[in-house]
N, C-alpha and C positions, 0 to 999 in steps of 0.2 A: 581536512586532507583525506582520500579515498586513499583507500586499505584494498589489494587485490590481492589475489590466492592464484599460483602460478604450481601446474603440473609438467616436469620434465622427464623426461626417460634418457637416461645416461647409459654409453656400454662402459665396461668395465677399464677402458684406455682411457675413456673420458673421464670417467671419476676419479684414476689417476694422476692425469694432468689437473683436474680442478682442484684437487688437495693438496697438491705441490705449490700451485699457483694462489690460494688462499693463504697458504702456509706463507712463503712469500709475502703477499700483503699483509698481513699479520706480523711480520718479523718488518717492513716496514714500518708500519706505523707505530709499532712499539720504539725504535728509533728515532724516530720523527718526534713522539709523543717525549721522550728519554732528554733530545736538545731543547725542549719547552716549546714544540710547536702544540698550537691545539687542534681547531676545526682546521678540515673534516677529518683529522688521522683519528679521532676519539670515535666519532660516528663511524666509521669504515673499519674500526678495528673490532669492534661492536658487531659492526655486522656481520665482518669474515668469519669471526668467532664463530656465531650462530648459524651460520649456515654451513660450517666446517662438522658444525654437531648435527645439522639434521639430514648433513648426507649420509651420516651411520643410523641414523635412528628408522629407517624406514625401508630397508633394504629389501626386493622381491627378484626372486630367483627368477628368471624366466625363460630359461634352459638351462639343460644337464643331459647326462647320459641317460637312458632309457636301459642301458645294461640289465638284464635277467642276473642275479645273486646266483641261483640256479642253473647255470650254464657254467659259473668258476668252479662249484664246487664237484670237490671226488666223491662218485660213489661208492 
């Protein structure tokens, strides 16, 4: 079986909804898994999991304020 490496760029609504929505299948198939079902809610819960952790694990800012510190402050 071929193994690929997949780059996404998420805005910040989008990583909202997909944690919601992971969370979700995750509370799914732990349900599913709970009535003794098995394949695929074990595989899927598996993966929601992990990919629920590596949407924190790698987070890059790619805007912000450019704000001067030195323009709030009193002289």
């Amino acid at each position: 079986m071929s193994t690929y490496a997949y780059t996404i760029v998420f805005n910040d609504s989008e990583i909202i909804m997909l944690q919601s929505a992971l969370s979700l299948m995750i509370d799914h198939c732990q349900k599913k898994l709970d009535e003794g079902e098995g394949a695929p809610y074990w595989a899927h819960l598996s993966s929601a999991k992990e990919v629920l952790k590596k949407l924190d694990s790698d987070v890059v800012q790619v805007s912000g304020n450019n704000f001067n510190r030195q323009h709030f402050e009193k002289e």
